[in-house]
Each structure stands twice: as C-alpha cells, then as structure tokens.
Backbone bond lengths (Angstrom), bond angles and torsions (degrees), N, CA, C in turn:
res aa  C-N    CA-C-N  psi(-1)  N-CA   C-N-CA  omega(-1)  CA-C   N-CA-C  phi
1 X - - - 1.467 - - 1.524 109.68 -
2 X 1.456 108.04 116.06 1.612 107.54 172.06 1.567 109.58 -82.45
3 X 2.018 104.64 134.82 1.167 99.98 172.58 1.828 112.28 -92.31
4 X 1.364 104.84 121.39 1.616 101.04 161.44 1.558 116.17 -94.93
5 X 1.806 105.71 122.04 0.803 121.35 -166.74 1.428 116.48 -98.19
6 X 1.055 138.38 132.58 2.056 128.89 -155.15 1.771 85.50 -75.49
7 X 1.421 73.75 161.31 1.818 99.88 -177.76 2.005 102.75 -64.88
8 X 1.326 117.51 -23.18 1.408 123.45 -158.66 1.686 98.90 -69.15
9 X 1.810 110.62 -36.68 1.520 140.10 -139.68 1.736 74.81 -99.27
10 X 1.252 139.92 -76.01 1.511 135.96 161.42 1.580 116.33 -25.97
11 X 1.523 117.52 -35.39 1.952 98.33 -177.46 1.391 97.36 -93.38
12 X 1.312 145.63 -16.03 1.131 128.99 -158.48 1.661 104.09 -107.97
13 X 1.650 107.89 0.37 1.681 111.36 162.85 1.570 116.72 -92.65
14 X 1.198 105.58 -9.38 1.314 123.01 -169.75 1.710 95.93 -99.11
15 X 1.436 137.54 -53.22 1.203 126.83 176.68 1.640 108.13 -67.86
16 X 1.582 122.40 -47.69 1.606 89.32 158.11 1.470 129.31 -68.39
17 X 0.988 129.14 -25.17 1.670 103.35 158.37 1.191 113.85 -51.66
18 X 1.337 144.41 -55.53 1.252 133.68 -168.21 1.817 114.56 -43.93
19 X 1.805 84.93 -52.49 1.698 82.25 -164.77 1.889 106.20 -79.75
20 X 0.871 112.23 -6.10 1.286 132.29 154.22 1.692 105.18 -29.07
21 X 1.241 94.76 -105.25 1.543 115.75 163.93 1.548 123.95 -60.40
22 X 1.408 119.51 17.37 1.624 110.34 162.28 1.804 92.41 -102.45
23 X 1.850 116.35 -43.74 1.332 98.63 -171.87 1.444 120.13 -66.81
24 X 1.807 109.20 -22.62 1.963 116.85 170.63 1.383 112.39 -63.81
25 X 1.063 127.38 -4.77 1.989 122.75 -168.14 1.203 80.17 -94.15
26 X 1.039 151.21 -44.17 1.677 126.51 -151.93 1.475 98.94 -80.22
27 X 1.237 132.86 -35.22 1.606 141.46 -127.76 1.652 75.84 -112.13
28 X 1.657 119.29 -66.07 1.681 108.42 168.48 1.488 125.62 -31.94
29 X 1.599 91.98 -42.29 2.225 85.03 -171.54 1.816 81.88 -77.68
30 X 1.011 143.34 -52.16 1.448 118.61 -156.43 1.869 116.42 -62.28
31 X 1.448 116.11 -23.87 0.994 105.85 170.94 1.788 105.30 -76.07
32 X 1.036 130.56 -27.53 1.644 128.46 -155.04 1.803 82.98 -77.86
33 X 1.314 108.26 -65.00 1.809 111.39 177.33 1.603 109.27 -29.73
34 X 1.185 116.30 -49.16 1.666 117.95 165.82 1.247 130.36 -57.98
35 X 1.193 104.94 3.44 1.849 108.20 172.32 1.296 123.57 -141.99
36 X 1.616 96.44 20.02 1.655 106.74 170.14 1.599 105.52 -117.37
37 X 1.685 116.04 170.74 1.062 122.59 163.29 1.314 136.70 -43.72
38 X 1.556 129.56 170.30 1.546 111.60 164.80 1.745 111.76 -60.19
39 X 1.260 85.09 -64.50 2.103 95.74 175.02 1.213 115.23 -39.07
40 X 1.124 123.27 -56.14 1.720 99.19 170.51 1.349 150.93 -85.83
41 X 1.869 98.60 11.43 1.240 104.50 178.67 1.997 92.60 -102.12
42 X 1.200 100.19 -24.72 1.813 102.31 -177.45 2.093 111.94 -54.48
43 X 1.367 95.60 -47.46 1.316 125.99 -167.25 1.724 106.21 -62.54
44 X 1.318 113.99 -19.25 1.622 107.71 174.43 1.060 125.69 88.19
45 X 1.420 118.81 2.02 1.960 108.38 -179.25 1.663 95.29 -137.50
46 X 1.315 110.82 41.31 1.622 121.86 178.45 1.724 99.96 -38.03
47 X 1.435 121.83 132.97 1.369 133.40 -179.64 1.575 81.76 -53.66
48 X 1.590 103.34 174.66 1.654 127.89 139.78 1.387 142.06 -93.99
49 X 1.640 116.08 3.26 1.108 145.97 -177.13 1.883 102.09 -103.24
50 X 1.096 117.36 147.09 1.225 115.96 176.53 1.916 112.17 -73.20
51 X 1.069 104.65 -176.69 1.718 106.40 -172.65 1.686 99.92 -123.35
52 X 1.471 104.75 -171.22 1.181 141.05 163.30 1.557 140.13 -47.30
53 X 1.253 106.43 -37.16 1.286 135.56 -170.17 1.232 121.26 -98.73
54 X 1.181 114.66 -4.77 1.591 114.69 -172.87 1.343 106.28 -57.48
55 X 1.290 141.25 -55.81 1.352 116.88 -163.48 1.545 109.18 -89.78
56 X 1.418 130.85 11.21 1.234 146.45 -179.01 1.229 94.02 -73.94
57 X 1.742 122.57 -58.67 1.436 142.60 -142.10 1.355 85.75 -82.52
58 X 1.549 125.60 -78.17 1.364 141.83 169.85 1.660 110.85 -9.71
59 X 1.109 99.64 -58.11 1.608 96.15 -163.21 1.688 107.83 -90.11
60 X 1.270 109.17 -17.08 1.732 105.53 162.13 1.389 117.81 -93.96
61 X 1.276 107.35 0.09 1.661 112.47 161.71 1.771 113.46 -81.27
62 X 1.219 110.57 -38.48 1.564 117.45 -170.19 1.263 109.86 -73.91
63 X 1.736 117.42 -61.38 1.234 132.17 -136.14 1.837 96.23 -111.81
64 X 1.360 108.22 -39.51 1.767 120.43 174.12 1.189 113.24 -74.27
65 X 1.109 106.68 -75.86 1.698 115.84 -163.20 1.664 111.28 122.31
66 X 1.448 103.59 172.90 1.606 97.18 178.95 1.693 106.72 -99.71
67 X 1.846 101.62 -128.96 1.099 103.10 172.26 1.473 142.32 -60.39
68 X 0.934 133.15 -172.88 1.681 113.48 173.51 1.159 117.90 -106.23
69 X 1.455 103.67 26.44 1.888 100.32 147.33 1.586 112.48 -124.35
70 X 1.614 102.25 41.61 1.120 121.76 167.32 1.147 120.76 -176.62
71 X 1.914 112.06 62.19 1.243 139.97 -173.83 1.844 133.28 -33.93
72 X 1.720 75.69 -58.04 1.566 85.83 168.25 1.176 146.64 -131.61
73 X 1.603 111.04 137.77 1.348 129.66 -158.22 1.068 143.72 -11.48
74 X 1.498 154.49 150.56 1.378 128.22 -145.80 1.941 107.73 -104.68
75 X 1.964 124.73 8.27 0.875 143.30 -122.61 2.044 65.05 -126.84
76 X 1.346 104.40 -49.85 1.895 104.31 -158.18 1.755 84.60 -92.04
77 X 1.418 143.47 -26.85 1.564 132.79 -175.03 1.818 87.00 -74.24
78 X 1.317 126.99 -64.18 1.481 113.20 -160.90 1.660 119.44 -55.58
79 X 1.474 111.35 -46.56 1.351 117.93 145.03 1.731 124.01 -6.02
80 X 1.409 99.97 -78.80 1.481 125.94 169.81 1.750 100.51 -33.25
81 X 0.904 102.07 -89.87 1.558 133.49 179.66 1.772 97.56 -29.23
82 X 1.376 104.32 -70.06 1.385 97.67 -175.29 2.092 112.91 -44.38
83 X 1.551 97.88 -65.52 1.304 106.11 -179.88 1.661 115.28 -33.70
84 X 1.499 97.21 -63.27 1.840 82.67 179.23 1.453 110.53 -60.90
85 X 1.452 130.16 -48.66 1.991 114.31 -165.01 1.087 105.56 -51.97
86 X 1.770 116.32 -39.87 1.696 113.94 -179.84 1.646 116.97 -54.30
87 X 1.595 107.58 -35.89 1.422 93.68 -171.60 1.341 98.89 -98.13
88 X 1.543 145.42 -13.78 1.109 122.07 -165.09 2.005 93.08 -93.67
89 X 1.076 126.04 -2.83 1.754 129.60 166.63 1.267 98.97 -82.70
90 X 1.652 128.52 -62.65 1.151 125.93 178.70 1.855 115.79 -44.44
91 X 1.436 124.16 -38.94 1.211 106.76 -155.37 2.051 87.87 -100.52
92 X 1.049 116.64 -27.02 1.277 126.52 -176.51 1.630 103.59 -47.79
93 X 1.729 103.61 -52.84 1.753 106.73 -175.31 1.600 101.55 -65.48
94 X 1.009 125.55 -43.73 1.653 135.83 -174.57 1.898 115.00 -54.97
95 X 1.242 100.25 -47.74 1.303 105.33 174.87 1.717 111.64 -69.90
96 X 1.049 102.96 -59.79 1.644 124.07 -166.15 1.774 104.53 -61.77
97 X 1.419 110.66 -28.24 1.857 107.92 172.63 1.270 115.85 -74.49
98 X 2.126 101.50 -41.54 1.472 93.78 164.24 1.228 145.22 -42.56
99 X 1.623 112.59 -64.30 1.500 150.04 151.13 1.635 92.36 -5.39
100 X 1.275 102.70 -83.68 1.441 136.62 -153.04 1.823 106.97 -49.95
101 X 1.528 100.29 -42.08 1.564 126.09 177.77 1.488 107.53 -61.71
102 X 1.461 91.46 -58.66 1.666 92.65 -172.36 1.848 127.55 -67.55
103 X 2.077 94.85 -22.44 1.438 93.06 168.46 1.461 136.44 -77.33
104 X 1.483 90.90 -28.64 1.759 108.05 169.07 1.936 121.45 -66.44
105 X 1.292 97.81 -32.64 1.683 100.61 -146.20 1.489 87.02 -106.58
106 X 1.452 129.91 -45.49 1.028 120.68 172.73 1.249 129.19 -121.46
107 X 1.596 93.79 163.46 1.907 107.93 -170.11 1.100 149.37 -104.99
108 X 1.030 149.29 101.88 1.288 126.63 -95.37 1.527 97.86 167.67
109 X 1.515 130.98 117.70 1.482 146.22 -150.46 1.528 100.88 -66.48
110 X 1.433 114.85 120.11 1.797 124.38 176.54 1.471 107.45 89.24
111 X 1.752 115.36 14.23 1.123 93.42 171.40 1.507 159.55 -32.81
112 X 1.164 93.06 -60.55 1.601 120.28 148.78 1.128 127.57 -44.55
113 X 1.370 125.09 -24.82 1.659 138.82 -168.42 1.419 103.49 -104.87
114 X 1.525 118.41 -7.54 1.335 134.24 -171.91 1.764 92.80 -82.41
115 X 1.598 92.08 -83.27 1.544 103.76 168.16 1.328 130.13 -10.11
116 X 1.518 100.35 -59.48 1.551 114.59 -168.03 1.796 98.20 -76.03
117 X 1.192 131.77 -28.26 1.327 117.62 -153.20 1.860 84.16 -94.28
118 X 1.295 122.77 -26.96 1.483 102.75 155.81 1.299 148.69 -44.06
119 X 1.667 75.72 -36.25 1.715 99.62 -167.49 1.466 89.87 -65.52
120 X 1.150 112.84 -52.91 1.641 105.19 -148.79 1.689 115.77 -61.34
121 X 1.665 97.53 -28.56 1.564 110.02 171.17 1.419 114.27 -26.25
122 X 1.598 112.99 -23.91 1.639 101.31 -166.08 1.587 114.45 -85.04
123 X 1.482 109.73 -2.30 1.452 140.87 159.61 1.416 87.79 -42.88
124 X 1.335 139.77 -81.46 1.872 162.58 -138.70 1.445 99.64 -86.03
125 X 1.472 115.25 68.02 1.841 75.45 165.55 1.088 114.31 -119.31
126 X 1.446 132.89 161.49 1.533 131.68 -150.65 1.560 107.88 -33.60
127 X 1.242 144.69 -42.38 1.151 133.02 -159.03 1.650 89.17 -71.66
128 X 1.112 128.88 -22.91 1.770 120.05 176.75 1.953 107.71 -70.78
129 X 1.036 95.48 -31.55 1.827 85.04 -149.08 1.321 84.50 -123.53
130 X 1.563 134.49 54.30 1.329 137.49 -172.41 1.478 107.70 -85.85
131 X 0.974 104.93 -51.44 1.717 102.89 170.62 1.031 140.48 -66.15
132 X 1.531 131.14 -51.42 1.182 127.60 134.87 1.982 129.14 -31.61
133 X 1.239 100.81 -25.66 1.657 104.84 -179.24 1.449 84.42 -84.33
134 X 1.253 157.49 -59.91 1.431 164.69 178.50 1.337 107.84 -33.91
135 X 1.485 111.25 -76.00 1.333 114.75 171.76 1.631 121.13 -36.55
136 X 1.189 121.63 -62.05 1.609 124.51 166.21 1.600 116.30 -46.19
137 X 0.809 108.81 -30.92 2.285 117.91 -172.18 1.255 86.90 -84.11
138 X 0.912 116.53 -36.77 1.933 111.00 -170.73 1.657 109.20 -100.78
139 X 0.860 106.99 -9.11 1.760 100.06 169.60 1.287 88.72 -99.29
140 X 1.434 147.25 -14.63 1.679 117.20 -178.17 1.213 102.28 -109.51
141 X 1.360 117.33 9.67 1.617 113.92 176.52 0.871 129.06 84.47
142 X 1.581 116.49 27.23 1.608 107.20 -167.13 1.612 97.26 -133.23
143 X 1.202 108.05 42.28 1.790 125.15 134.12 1.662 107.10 -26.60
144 X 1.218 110.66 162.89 1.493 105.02 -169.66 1.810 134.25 -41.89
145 X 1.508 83.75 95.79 1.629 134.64 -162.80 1.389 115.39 -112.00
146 X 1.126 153.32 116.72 1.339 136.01 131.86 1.367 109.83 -6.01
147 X 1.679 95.49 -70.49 1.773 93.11 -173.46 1.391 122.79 -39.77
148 X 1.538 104.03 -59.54 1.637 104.23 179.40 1.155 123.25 -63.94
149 X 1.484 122.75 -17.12 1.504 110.80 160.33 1.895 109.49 -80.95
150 X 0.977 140.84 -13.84 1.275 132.33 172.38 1.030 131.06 -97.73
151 X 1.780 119.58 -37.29 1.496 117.18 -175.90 1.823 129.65 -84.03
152 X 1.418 99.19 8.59 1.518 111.34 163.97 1.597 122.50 -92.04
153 X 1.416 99.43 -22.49 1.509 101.20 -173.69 1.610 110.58 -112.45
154 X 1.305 113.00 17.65 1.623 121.10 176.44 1.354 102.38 -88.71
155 X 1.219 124.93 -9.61 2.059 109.82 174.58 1.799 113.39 -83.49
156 X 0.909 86.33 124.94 1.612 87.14 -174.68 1.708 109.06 -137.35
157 X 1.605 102.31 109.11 1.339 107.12 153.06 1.611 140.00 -42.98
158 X 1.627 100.97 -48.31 1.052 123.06 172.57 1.168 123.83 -59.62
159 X 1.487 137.39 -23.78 1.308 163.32 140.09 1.534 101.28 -48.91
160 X 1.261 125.70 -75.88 1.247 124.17 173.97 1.690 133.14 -36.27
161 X 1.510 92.17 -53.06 1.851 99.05 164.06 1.685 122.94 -69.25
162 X 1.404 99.14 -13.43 1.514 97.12 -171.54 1.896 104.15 -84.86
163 X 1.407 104.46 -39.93 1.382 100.85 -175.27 1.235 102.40 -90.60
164 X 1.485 134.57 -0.85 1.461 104.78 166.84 1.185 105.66 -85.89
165 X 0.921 130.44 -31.36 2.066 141.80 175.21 1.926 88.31 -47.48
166 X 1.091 125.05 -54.10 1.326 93.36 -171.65 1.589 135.15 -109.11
167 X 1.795 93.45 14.73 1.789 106.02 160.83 0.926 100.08 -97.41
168 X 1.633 148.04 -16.01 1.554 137.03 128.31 1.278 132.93 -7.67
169 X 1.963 116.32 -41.92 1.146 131.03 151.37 1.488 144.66 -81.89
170 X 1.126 105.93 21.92 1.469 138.97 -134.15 1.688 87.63 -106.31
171 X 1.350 162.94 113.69 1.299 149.40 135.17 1.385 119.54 -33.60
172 X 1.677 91.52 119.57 1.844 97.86 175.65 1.589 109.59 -46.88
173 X 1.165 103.41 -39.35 1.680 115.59 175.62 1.498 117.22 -29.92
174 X 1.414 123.10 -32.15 1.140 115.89 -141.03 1.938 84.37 -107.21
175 X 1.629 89.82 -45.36 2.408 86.08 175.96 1.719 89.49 -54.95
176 X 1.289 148.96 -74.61 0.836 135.73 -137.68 1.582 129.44 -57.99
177 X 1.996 102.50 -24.30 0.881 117.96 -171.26 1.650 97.27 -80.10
178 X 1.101 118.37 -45.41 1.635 124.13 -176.53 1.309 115.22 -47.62
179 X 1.579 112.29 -38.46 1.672 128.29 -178.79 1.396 99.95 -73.74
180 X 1.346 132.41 -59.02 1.448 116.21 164.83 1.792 124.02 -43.57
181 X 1.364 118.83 -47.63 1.279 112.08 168.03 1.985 124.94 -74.21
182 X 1.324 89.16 26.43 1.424 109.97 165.01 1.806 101.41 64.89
183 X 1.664 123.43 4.24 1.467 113.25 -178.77 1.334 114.78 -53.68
184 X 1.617 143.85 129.52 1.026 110.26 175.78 1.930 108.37 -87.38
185 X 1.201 122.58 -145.60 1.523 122.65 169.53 1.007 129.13 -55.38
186 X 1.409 119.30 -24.07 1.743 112.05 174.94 1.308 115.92 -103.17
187 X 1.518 104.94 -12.89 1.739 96.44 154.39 1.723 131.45 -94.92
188 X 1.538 92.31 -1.56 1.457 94.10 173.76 1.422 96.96 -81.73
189 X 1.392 120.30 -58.22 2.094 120.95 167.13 1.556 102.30 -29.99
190 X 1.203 122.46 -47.63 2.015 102.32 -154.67 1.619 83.53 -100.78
191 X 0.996 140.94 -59.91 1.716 133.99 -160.31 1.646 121.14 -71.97
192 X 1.588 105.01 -15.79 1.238 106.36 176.43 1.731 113.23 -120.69
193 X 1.487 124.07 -75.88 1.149 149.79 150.99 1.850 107.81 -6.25
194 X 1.403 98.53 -68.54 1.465 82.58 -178.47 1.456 129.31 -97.82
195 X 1.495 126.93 -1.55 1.568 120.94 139.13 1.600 113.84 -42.91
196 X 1.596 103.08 -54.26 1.543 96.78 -153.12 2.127 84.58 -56.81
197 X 1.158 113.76 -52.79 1.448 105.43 -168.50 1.352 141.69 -78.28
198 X 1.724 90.15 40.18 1.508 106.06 -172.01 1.828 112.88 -79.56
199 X 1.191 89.14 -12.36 2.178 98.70 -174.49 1.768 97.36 -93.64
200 X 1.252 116.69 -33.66 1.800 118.83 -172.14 1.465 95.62 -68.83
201 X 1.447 120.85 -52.28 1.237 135.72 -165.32 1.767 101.78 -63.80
202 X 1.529 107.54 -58.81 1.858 87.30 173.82 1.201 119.45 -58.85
203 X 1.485 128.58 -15.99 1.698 128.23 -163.93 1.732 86.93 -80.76
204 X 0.971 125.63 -53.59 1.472 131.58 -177.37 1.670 117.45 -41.60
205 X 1.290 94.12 -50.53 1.719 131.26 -167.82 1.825 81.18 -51.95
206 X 1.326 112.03 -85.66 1.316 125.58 -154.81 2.051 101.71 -53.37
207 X 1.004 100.88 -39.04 1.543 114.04 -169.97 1.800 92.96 -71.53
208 X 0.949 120.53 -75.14 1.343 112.90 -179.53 2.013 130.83 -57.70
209 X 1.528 85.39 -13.01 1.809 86.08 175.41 1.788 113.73 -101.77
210 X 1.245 140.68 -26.36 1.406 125.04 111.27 1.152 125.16 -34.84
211 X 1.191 158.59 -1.82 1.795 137.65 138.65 1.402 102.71 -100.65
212 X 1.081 124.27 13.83 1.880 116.99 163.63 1.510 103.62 -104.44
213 X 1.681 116.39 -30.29 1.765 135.47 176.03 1.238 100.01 -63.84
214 X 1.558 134.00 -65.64 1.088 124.89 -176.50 1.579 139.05 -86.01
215 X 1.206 109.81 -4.30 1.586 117.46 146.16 1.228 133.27 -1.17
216 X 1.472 144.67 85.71 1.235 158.84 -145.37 1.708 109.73 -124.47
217 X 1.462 118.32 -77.87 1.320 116.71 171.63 1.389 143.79 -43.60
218 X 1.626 107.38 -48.49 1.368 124.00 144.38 1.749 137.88 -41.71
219 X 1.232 93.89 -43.57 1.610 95.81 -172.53 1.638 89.31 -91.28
220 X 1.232 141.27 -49.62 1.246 141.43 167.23 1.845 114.51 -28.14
221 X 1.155 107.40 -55.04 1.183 120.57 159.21 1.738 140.55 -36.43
222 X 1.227 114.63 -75.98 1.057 141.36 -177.30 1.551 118.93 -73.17
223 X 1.899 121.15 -26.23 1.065 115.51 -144.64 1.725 84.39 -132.42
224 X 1.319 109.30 142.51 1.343 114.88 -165.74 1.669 108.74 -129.23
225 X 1.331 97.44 -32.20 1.805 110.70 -179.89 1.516 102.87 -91.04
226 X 1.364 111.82 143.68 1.815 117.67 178.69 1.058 90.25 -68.29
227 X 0.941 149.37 -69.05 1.685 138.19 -145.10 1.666 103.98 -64.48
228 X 0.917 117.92 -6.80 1.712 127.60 165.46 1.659 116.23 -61.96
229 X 1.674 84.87 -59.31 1.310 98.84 -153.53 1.780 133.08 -71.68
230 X 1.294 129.87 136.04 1.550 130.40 -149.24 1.805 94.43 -70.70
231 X 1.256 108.78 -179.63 1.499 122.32 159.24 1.158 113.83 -39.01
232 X 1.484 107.08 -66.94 1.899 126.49 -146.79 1.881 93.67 -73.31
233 X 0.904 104.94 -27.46 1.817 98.42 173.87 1.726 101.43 -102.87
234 X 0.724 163.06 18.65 1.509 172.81 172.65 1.585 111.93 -103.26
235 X 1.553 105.21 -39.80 1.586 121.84 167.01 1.352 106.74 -81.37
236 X 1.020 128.45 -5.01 1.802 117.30 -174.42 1.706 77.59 -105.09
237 X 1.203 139.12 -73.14 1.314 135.79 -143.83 1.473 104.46 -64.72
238 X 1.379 109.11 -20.01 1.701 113.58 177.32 1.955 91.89 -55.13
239 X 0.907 119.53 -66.43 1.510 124.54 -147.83 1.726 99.40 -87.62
240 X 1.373 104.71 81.87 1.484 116.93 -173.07 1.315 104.67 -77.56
241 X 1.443 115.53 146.18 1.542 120.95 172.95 1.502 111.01 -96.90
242 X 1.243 128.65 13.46 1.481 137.89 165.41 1.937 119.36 -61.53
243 X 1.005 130.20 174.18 1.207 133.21 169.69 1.506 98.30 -68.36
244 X 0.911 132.35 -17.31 1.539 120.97 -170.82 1.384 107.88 -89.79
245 X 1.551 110.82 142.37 1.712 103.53 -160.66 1.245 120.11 -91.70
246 X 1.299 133.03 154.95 1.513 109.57 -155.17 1.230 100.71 -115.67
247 X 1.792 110.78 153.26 1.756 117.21 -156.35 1.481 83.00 -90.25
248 X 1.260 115.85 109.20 1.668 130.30 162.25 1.437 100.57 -72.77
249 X 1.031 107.23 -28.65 2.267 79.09 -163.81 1.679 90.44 -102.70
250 X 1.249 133.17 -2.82 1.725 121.87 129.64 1.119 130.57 -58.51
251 X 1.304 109.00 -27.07 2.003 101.10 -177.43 1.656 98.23 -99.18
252 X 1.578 112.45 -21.66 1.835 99.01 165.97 1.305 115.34 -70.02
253 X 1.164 118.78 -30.88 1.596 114.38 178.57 1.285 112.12 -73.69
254 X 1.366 113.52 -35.86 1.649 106.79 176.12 1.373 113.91 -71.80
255 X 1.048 135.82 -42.04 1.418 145.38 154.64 1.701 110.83 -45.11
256 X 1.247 111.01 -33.56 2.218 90.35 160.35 1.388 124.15 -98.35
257 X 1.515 102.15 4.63 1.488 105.13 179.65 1.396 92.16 -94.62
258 X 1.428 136.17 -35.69 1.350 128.82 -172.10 1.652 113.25 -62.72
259 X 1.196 107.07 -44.28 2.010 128.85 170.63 1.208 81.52 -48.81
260 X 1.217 148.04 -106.22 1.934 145.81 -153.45 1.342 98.56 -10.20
261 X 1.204 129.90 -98.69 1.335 111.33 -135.45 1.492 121.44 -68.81
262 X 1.730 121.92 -25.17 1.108 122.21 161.28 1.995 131.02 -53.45
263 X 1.414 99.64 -29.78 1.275 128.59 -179.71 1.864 83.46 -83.40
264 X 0.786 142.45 -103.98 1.336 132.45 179.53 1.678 138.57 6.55
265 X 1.530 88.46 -61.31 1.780 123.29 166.84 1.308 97.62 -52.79
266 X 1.583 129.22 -59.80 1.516 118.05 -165.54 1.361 117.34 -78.32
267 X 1.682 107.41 -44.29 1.744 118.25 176.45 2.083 102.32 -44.94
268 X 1.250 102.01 -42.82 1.791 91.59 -153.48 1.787 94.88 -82.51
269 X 1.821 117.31 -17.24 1.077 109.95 -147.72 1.937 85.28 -110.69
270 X 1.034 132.11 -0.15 1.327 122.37 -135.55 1.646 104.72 -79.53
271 X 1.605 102.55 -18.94 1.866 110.18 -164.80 1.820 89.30 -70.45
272 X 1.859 98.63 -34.38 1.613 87.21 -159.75 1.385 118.08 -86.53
273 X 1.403 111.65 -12.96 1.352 122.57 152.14 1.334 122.91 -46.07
274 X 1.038 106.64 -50.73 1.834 119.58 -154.87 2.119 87.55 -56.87
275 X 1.497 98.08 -60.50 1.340 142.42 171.67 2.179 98.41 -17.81
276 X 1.134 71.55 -66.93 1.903 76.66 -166.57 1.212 109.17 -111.50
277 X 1.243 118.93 30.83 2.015 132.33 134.46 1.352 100.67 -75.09
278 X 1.635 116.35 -79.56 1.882 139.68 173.52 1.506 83.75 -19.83
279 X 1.303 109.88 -95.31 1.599 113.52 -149.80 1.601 118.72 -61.15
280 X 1.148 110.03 -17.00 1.955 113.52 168.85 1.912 96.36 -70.74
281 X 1.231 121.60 -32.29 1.306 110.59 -157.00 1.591 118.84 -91.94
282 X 1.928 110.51 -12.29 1.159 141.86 166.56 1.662 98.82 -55.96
C-alpha cells in the first residue's frame, strides 16, 4: 500500500529541515574553525571541510590552555562546570521534593501562603538580588568556593511546582495504605514517593543541570582565581578585545567541548525526560 502524503505534510518537513540546518551551520562552522590554524580562521575565507589541526588545537585546549587571559586549561574549566550543574541539579531536586512533600502531605497553618510566597520567588532571580546574594557569599567566605558557586542557586521554585503538580496525582489510597502498614512519613517519602518520582526527578535533573552548565553572571562574579573559573566564562575571556589577537580555533574548540556534556545529559536522558514532563502534567 502506497502512502500519499498531502502536499501540507511535505512543506512543513521541508521548513523543519530548513530550520534544522540554519541552527546546525553555526555549531558545524565552530567545529570546522576547531581544526584549522590561527591564519586561516583570522583571514576570512575559512574552508567548509575540516583541517589538520584538530588534535593539535584539541589537546592545547584541554591539557594547555589558551591565551593568557585565559590561563587555564579547558580539561580543569569543564571539571568546574561539571561540579557546579551536578550540585546545583543535585541540591535543586533535594530541596524542591522536600518543599514539595511537606506542602502536599502536611498541614500546617498558611499552607498555601507558604507555596505561593515560593512561587513568587521566580519574580527574583539572581540577576535581581545580586548584591545582597554577594554580600552573604562573601561574609561567609565562600569567595571562590564550590560552595559559593552552588549554594545560592539550589532554591528552586520550579522544582517545587513541578513535584507538587505530580503528588497532586498521587492516590489518597496509596498514604492511607502506608498508615495502615504502620510506615510513618519518612518511609512513606523513601518507599513510596520517591520510586514513583524517579521520571519527574530526571525531567528536573536535565532542566536544572543546563542552567547550572550555562551559568555566566554568577561564576563571573564570585570567582577571581582561573582555577575557579567554569567553561562559559573561560570562553568569553578567550576572545579578548585587546590588540592581542585572539586564538579562535582555541575558543572554537572550547566552545564544542563545552556543547558535549549538556548534549550528552539530554541524548542519554531524553526518553526519561519526555517521561516526567507527560506524567507531572497527567
């Protein structure tokens, strides 16, 4: 059986291909820029085929470093980078199940007024309350810190609304049954609660470790020593506005090594994502 498919079902595969391949050309020339010389990516008529140099470029991006207003290597910035998205996803899911636990399950005067004054937090986000968030990191000392890059940006509303939206869906049936088997609250939370919220929790996971990966203002902020400092500010300082010329096919290579692990996070995680958007919204 041949399927004929309407002409409408043909333009609208054809405009995503297009936009397909207008947002891949940029991300293509930055890897091709990563495997050519300085001179021929400076000079303006960069081939479209990749070059020579790739593992030349590669391995003085990782293990060297670039210019010297961006000392060190791109092997100790991804590092960086990794550590905070891990902890600011890690502490984001931790806070936000609690939160989330305690508004649903228990009762307790202003509940609702609790909720809401979270909610509104998403009004505040660090670029609002930057100074005051500064002022506190720096009176406890945790100037270029792990800590101070992670423990300001682990509160999350958005975390909070997502898991109460889906112990919302939750059958009273199921606390009641636990209270008969004598669980009290922290075994109804660990034996029930957090299996069922193992798919919400990766959708979260992935959503919150791209906005801990791409972090710019904060780590810019806070961190003064290179060996501090993440990718995403390591790639801005690569491309100096000084007379001195800047190693482009170091800051393209650092710029496709930075794309990996976020591109990674979604490819391996994406079924369970898809998964615990659907089922929070049931």
């Amino acid at each position: 059986m041949v399927e004929h498919r309407p002409l409408s079902g043909i333009i609208a595969y054809v405009i995503l291909t297009l936009g397909v391949l207008i947002v891949a050309f940029p991300v293509y020339l930055a890897l091709v820029a990563s495997t050519h010389d300085a001179a021929t990516v400076v000079r303006g008529n960069m081939p479209l085929l990749p070059g020579e140099h790739a593992l030349e470029n590669y391995y003085r991006a990782i293990f060297v470093g670039g210019s010297r207003y961006a000392r060190e290597p791109v092997g100790t910035m991804l590092m960086n980078s990794f550590i905070v998205a891990i902890g600011i996803a890690v502490g984001k899911i931790l806070i936000s199940i609690l939160s989330a636990y305690a508004i649903v399950y228990y009762r307790f005067p202003f509940r609702k007024t609790a909720f809401w004054i979270i909610f509104i937090t998403l009004m505040l986000p660090v670029e609002v309350r930057i100074y005051p968030t500064y002022k506190v990191v720096a009176d406890l000392g945790l100037l270029n810190t792990y800590g101070g890059l992670i423990l300001p940006l682990i509160a999350s509303a958005t975390g909070t609304l997502l898991f109460r939206q889906f112990f919302m869906t939750i059958p009273e049936g199921l606390l009641e049954a636990s209270r008969i088997d004598g669980a009290g609250p922290f075994r109804f939370f660990k034996d029930t609660l957090l299996p069922l919220s193992m798919t919400t929790m990766a959708a979260l996971f992935v959503i919150q470790f791209i906005y801990g990966w791409n972090q710019y203002l904060w780590p810019l902020l806070i961190t003064t020593q290179d060996s501090m400092q993440t990718v995403v500010t390591g790639i801005k300082k690569m491309l100096t506005t000084t007379d001195e010329l800047a190693e482009w096919q170091l800051a393209m290579a650092t710029a496709v090594l930075a794309m990996l692990p976020p591109v990674a996070v979604v490819v391996f995680m994406q079924r369970l994502f898809v998964r615990g958007l659907v089922e929070t919204e049931k």
